[in-house]
VEXSEGU-9006 format. One record per residue (C-alpha): x, y, z; residue in one letter. Coordinates in Angstrom, 1 decimal, padded with zeros to 4 digits. Layout:
# VEXSEGU-9006
[[X,Y,Z],A],
...
END
This chain:
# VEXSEGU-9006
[[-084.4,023.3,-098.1],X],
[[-086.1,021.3,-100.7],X],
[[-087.9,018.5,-100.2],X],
[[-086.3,015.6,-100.3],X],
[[-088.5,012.1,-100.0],X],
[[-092.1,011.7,-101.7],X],
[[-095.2,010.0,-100.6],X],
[[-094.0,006.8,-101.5],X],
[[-090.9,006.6,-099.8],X],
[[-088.4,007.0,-102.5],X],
[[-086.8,010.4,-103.1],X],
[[-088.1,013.5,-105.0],X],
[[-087.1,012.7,-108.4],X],
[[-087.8,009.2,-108.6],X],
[[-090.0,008.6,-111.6],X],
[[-090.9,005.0,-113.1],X],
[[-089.3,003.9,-116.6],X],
[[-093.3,003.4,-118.0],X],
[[-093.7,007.0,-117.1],X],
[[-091.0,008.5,-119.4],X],
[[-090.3,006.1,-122.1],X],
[[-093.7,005.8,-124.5],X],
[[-092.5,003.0,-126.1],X],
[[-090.8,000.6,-123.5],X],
[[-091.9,-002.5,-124.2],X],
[[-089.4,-002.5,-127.0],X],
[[-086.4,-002.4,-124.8],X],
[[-085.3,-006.0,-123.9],X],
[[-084.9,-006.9,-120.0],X],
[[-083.3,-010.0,-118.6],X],
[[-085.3,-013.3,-119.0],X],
[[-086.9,-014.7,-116.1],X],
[[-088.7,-012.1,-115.1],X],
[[-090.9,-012.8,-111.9],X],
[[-094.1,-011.0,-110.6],X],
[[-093.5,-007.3,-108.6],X],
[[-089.8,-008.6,-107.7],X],
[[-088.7,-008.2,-111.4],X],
[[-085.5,-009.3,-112.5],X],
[[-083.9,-010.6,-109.3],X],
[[-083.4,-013.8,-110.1],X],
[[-079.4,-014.4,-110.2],X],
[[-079.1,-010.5,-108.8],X],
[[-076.6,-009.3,-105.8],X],
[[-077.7,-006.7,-103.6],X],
[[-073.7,-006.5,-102.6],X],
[[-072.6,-006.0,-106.6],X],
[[-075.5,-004.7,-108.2],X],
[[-073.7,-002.9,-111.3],X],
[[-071.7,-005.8,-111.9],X],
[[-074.7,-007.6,-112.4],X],
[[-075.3,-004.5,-115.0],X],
[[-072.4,-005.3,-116.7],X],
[[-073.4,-009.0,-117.0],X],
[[-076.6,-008.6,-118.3],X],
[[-075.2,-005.9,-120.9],X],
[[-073.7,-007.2,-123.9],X],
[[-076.5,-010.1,-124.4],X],
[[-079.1,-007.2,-124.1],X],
[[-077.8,-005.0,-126.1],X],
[[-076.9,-000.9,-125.8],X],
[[-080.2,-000.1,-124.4],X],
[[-081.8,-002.3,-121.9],X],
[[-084.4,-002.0,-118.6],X],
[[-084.3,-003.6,-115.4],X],
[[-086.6,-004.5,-112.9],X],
[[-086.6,-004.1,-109.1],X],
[[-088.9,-004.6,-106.4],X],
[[-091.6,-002.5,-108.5],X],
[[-088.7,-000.3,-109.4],X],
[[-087.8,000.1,-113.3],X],
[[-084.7,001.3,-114.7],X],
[[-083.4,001.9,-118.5],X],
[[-079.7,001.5,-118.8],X],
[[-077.9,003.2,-121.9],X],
[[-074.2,002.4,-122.9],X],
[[-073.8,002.4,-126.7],X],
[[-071.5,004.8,-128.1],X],
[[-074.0,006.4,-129.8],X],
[[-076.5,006.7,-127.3],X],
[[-074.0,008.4,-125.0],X],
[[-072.9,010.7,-127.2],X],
[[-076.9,012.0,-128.1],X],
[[-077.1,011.6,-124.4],X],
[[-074.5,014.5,-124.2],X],
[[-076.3,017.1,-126.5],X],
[[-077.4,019.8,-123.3],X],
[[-080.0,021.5,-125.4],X],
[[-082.2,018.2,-125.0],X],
[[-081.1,016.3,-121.7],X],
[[-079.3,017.6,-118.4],X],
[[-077.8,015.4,-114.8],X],
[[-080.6,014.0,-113.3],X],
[[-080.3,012.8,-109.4],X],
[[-080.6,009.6,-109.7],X],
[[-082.0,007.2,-106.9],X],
[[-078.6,006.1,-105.6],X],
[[-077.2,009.7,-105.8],X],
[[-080.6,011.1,-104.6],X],
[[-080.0,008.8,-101.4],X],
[[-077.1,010.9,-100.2],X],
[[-079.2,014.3,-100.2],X],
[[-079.8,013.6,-096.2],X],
[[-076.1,013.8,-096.1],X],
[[-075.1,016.5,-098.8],X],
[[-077.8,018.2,-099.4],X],
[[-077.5,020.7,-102.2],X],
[[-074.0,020.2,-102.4],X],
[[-072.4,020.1,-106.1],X],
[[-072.8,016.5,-106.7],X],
[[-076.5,016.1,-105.2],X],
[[-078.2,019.1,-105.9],X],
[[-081.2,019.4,-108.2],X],
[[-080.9,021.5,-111.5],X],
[[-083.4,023.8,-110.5],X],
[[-081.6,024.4,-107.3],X],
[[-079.7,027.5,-107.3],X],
[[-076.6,026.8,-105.1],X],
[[-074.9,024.5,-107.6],X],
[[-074.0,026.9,-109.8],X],
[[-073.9,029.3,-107.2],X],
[[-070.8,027.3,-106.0],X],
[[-070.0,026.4,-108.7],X],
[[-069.0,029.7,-110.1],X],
[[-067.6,030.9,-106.3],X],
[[-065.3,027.3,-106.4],X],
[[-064.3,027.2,-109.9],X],
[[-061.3,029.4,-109.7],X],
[[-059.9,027.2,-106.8],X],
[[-058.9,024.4,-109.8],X],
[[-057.4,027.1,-111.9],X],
[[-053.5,026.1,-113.2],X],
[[-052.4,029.2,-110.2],X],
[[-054.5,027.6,-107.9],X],
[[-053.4,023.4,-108.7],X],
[[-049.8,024.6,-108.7],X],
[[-050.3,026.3,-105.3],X],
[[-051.5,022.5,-103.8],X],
[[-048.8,020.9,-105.1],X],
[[-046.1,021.2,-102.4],X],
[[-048.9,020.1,-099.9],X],
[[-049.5,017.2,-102.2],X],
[[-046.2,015.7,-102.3],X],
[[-046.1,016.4,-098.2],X],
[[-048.8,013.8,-097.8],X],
[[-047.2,011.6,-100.3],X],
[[-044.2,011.6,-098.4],X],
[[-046.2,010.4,-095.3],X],
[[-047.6,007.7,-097.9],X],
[[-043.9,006.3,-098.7],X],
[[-042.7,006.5,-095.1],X],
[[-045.9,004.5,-094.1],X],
[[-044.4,002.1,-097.2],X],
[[-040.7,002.1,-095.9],X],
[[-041.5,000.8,-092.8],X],
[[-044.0,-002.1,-094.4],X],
[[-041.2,-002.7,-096.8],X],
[[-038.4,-002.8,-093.9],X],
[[-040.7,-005.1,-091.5],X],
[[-041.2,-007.4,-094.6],X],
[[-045.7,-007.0,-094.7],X],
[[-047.2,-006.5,-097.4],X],
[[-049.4,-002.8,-097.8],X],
[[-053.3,-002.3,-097.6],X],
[[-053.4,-000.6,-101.5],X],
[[-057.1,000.5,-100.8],X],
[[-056.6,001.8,-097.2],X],
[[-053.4,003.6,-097.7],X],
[[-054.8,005.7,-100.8],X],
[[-057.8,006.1,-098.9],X],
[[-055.6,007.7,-096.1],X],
[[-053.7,009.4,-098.8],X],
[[-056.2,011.2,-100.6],X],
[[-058.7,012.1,-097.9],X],
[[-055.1,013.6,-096.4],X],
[[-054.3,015.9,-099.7],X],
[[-058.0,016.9,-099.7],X],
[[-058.3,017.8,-096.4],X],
[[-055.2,019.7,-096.6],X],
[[-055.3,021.4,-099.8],X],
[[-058.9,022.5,-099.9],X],
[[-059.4,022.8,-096.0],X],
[[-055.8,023.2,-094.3],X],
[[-056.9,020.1,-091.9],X],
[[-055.0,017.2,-091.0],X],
[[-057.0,014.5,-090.1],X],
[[-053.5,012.4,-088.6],X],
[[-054.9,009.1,-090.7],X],
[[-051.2,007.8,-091.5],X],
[[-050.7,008.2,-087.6],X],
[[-054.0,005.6,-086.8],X],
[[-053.9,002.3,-086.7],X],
[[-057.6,002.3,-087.8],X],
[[-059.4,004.7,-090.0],X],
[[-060.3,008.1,-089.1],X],
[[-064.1,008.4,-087.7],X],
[[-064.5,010.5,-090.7],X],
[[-063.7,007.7,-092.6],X],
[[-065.7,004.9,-090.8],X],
[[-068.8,007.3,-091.2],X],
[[-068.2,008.4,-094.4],X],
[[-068.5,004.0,-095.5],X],
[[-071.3,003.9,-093.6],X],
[[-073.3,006.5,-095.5],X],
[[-072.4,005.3,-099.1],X],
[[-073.1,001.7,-097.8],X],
[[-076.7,002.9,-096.6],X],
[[-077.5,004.8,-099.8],X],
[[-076.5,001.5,-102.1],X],
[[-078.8,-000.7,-099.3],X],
[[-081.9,001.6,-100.0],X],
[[-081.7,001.1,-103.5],X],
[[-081.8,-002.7,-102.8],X],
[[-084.8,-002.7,-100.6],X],
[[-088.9,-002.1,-101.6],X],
[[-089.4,001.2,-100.8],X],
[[-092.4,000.7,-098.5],X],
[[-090.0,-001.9,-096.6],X],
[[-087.3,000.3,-095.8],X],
[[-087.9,001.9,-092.8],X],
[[-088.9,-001.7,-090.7],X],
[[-086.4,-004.1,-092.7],X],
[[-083.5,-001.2,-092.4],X],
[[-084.5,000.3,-088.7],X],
[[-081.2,-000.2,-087.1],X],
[[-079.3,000.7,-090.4],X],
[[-081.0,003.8,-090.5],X],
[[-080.1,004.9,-086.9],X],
[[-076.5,004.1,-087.9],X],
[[-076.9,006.1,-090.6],X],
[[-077.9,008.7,-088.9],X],
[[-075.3,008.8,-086.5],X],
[[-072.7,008.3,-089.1],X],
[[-074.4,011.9,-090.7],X],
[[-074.2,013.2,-087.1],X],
[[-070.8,012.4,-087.3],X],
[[-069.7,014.0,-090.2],X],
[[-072.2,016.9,-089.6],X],
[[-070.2,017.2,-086.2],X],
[[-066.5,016.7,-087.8],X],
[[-067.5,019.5,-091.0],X],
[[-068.8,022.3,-088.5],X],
[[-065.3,021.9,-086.0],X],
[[-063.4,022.3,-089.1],X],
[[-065.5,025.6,-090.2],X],
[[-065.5,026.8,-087.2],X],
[[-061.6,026.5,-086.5],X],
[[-061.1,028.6,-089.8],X],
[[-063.2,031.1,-088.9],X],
[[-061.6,031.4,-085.2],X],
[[-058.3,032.0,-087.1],X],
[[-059.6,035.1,-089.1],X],
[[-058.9,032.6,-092.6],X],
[[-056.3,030.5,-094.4],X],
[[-054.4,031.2,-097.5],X],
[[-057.1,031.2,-100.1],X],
[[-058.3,027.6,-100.3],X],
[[-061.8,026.1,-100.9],X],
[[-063.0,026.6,-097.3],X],
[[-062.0,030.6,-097.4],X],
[[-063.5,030.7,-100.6],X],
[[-066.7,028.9,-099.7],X],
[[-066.8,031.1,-096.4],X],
[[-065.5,034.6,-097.6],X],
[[-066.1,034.8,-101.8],X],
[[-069.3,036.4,-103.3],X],
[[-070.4,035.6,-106.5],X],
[[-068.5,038.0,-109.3],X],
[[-071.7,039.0,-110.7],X],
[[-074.7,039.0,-108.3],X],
[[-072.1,039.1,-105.1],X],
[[-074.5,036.1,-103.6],X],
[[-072.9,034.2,-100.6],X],
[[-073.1,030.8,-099.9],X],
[[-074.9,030.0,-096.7],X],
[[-073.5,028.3,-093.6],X],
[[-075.7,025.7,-094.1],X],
[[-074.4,025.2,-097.8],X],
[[-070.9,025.5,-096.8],X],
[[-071.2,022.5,-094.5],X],
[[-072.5,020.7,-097.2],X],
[[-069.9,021.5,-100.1],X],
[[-067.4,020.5,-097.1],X],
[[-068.6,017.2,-096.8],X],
[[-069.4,017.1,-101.0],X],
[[-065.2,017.4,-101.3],X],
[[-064.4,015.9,-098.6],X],
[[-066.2,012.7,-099.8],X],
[[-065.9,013.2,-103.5],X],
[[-062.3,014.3,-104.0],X],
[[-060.7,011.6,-101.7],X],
[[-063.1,008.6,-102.5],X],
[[-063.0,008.6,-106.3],X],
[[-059.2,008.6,-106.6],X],
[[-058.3,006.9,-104.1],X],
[[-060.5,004.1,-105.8],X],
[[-058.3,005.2,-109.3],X],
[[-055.1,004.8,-107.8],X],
[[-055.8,001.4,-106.1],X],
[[-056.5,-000.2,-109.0],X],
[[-054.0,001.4,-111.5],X],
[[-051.9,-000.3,-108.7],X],
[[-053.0,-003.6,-109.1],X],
[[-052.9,-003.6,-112.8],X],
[[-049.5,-002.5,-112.5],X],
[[-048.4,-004.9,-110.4],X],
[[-049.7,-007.5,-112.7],X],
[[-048.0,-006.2,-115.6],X],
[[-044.1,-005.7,-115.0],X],
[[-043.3,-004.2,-118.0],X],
[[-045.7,-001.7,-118.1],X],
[[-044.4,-000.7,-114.9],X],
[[-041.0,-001.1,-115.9],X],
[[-041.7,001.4,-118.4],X],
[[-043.9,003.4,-116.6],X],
[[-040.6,003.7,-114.1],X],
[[-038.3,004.5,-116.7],X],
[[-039.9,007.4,-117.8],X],
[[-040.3,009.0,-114.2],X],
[[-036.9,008.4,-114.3],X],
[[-035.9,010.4,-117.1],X],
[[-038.6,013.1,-117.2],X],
[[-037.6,014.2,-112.8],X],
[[-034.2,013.0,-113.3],X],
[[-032.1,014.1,-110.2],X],
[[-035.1,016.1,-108.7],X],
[[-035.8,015.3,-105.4],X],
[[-039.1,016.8,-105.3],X],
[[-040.6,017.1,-108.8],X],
[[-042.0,020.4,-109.8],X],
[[-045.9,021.0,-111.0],X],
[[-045.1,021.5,-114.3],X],
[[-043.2,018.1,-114.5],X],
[[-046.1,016.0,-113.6],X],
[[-047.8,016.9,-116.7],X],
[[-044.8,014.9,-118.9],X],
[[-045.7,011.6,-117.4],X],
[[-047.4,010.9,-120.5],X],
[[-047.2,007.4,-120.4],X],
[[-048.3,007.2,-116.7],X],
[[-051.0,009.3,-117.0],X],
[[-052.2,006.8,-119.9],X],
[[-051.5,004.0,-117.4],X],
[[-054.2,006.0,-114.9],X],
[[-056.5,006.6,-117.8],X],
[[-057.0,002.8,-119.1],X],
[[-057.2,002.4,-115.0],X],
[[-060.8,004.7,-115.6],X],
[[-061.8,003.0,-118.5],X],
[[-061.9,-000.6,-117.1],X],
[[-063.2,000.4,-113.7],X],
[[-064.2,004.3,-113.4],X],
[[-065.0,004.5,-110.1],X],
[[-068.0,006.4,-110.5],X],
[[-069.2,003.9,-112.8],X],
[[-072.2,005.3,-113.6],X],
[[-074.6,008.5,-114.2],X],
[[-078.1,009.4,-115.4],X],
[[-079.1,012.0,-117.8],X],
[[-083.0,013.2,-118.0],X],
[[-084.9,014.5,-121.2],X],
[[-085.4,018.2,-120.5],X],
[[-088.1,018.4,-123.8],X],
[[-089.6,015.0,-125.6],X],
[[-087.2,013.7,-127.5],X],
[[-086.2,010.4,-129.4],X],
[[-082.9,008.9,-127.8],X],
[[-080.6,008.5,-131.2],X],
[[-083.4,008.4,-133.3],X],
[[-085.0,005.1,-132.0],X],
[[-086.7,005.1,-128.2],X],
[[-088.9,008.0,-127.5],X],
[[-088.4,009.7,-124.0],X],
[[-090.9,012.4,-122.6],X],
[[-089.7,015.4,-120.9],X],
[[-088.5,013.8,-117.6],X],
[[-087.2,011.1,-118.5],X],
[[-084.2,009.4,-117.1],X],
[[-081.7,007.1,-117.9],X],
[[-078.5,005.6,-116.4],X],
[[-075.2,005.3,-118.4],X],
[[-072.9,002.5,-117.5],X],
[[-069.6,004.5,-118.0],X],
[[-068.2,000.8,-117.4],X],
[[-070.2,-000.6,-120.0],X],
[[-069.6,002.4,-122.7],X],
[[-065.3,001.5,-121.7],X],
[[-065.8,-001.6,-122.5],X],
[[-068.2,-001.2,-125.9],X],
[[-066.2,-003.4,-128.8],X],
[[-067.4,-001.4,-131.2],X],
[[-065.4,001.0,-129.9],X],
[[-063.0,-000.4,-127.6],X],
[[-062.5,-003.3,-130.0],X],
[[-062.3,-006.9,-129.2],X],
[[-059.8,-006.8,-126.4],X],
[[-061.7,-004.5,-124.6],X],
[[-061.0,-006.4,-121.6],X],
[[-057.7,-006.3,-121.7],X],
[[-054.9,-003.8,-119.7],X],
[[-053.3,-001.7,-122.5],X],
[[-052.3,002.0,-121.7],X],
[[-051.2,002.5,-125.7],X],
[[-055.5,003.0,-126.3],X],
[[-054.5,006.3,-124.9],X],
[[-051.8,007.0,-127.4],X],
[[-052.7,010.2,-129.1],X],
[[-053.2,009.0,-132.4],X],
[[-055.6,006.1,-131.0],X],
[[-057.1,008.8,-128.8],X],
[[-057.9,010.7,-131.9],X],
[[-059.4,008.1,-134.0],X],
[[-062.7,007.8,-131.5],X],
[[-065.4,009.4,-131.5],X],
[[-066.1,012.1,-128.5],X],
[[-068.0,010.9,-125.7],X],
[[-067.2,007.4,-125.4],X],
[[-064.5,008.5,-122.4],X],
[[-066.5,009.7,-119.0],X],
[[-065.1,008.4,-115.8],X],
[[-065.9,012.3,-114.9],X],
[[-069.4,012.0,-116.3],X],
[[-070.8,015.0,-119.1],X],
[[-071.7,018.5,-119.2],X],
[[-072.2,021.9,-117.2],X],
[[-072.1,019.5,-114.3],X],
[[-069.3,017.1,-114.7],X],
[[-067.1,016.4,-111.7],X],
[[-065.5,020.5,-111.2],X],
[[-062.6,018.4,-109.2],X],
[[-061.4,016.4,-112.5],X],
[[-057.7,018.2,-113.0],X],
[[-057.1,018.1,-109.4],X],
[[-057.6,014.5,-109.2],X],
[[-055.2,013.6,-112.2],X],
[[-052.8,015.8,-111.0],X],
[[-052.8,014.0,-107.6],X],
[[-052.6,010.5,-109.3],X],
[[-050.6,010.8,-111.8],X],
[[-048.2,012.4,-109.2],X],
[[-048.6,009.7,-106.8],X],
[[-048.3,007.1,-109.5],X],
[[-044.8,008.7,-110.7],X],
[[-043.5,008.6,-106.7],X],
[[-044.1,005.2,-106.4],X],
[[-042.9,004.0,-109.4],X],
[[-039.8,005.9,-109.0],X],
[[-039.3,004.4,-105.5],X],
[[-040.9,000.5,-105.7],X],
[[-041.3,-002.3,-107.3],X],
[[-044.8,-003.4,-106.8],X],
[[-045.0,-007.3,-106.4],X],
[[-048.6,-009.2,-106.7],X],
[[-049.9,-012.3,-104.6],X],
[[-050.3,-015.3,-107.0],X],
[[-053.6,-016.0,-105.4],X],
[[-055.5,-012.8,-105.2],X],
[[-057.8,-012.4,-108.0],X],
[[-059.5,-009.1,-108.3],X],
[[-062.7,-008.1,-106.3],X],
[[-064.5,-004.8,-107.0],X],
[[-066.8,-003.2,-104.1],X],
[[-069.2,-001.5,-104.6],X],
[[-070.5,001.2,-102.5],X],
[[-071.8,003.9,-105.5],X],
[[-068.2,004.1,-106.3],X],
[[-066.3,001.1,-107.0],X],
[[-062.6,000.1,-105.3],X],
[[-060.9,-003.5,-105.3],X],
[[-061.2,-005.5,-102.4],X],
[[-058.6,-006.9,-100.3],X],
[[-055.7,-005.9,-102.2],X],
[[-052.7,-006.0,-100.6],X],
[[-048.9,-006.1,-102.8],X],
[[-045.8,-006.3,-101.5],X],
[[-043.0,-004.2,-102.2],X],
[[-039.5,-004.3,-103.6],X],
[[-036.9,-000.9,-103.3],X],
[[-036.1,000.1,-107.0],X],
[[-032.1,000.7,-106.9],X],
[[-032.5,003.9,-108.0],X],
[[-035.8,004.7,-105.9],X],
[[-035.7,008.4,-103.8],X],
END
């Protein structure tokens, strides 16, 4: 296994902003700057990328922060993404919040290092498990787990309580995961609190987005007991992954999901396996990634829906008349919820829950033609930042409109300055899965409720590396016509 952690403390990887960027002095930080500390003054260690986005527009599309001896260089112009995207000059680099879940993943998909052979490796094995034959073969077990979602919503709905919108999709799309990719039912609608799996899983983001809050050197005494939670949360899902392998492999295999693939598929060219040890961690990788993420997107197309009726109303209205009579839409009918998958789209722009990801220089280079880089370094892209750029976004960029998404709008911007699944040969390999889930979801329940806001709550984002609103709970109305 590769190493992991240097000298120092941080992971391998980690390289200072004054190592890779020649000229930095040029890129404005925030004022106030103290001594070793940096730019802490007015920072959160509990919302540190919304502190990101504050900072952003008064320092412009390129701009450095400062960290307990730690310095960053932040990119979210338009035009820097889109030179940011060019692979012939820059490729994903593991950045420190993502290199802080390597303990846990390893060289999964998400956290493995380019030079790493099992990402592509798996990549290549895993790839035809999101083919159109493969997505419409998932979707009866989708709308099975849905159906345990909307019973779970009945009976709220019957005893008059409002729902938990960021529990129940949590529930929901670790559910659809587990069962399409793994034929494993964790039982979480059947709990009255979340799954071990689940608990753990919080506990592991919540430690890597500590670290990147804490001096280095400090860590190990200021986080002791956080750490030996941490490790028993990885423990955990170690122990939770390997019962799951090794009931598959006691049954002689499934019917030709991920886990078979991972477990029983060679490489088409050099026939290459994936290794035990490697299998365990894409497990965990999907299990994670592909339930976290959405569930995150679906939670807060939910709020914004319930905060604009007549989006909803018309988001209904075409579920309505696109399934018609059906009781159980088919696959290809998902795809014509044009206007709800625009609804799940402006969701992504305003809060992608993977709101960020970094890109290194692979040769010196000049980013867009004004900040010189050397070969190694990195920067991180606010994808929340880029959604919200006027100059491309306009004005209003703050506002809840779906219509951005039109085609004709779609087509008037320029490429790149869309990335809730981040850019290149190693872009998120799940991303047609999860719209298919969500905008499936979205359609069921706006064919069945009325989703009704409380006055009070305003919205709170979360942030543990991926982003999910806080507390929100909505209750619910039975549409007339709702199946």
């Amino acid at each position: 296994m590769a190493q992991t952690t240097t000298a120092t403390g941080l992971p391998k990887g980690f390289r200072d902003a004054d190592q890779g960027w020649p000229e930095l002095h040029r890129i404005p930080h925030p004022p106030h700057r103290l001594p070793f500390l940096g730019d802490v003054i007015g920072a959160s260690r509990r919302t540190p990328l919304q502190d990101s986005l504050r900072h952003a527009p008064a320092l412009g599309p390129v701009f450095r922060r400062k960290a307990f001896g730690k310095e960053f260089v932040f990119v979210w112009g338009a035009r820097q993404v889109a030179d940011l995207a060019d692979e012939t000059r820059f490729a994903k680099h593991v950045g420190l919040g993502v290199a802080n879940l390597r303990p846990v993943a390893g060289d999964g998909l998400f956290t493995a290092y380019n030079e790493e052979p099992n990402w592509q490796l798996a990549h290549d094995v895993l790839a035809p498990g999101f083919s159109r034959e493969a997505m419409a073969g998932y979707h009866p077990m989708m709308l099975a787990v849905a159906g345990r979602l909307t019973d779970h919503w009945d009976g709220a709905l019957a005893a008059g309580r409002p729902v938990d919108v960021p529990g129940d999709m949590t529930k929901l799309t670790l559910e659809t995961i587990a069962r399409t990719g793994f034929g494993h039912d964790f039982g979480s609608f059947e709990r009255d609190r979340p799954h071990p799996f689940v608990t753990a899983m919080v506990g592991t983001l919540g430690y890597a987005q500590r670290l990147n809050t804490v001096p280095a050197p400090l860590a190990r005494h200021l986080l002791r007991g956080a750490a030996r939670r941490n490790a028993a949360d990885i423990a955990r899902l170690d122990a939770t992954v390997d019962e799951l392998i090794a009931e598959r492999r006691a049954s002689g295999g499934g019917e030709g999901d991920l886990l078979d693939r991972m477990l029983a598929t060679a490489h088409p060219r050099t026939g290459e396996r994936l290794s035990a040890l490697n299998v365990r961690r894409q497990v965990i990788t999907f299990l994670v990634a592909g339930h976290e993420t959405t569930s995150g997107a679906l939670s807060f197309a939910l709020h914004y829906l319930s905060r604009h009726p007549e989006i909803a109303a018309r988001a209904a209205a075409e579920v309505d008349a696109v399934w018609g009579d059906a009781a159980r839409p088919g696959y290809d009918q998902v795809a014509k919820l044009r206007h709800v998958r625009r609804i799940l789209d402006e969701s992504l722009r305003l809060w992608p829950t993977a709101p960020a990801y970094a890109r290194e220089a692979t040769v010196d280079t000049v980013l867009a033609g004004e900040h010189p880089m050397r070969r190694g370094a990195w920067t991180l892209v606010l994808t929340a930042m880029l959604h919200r750029d006027p100059e491309v976004w306009g004005a209003d960029a703050e506002r809840f409109d779906p219509d951005r998404f039109e085609p004709a709008a779609v087509r008037t911007r320029a490429p790149h300055t869309f990335k809730p699944f981040g850019t290149g040969a190693r872009a998120c390999i799940g991303r047609q899965f999860a719209l298919h889930e969500a905008t499936l979801v979205l359609g069921l329940l706006l064919r069945r409720y009325r989703l009704v806001p409380d006055p009070a709550y305003r919205l709170r984002v979360t942030e543990r590396l991926t982003l999910m609103p806080e507390a929100l709970r909505l209750h619910l109305e039975r549409r007339p016509t709702g199946r």
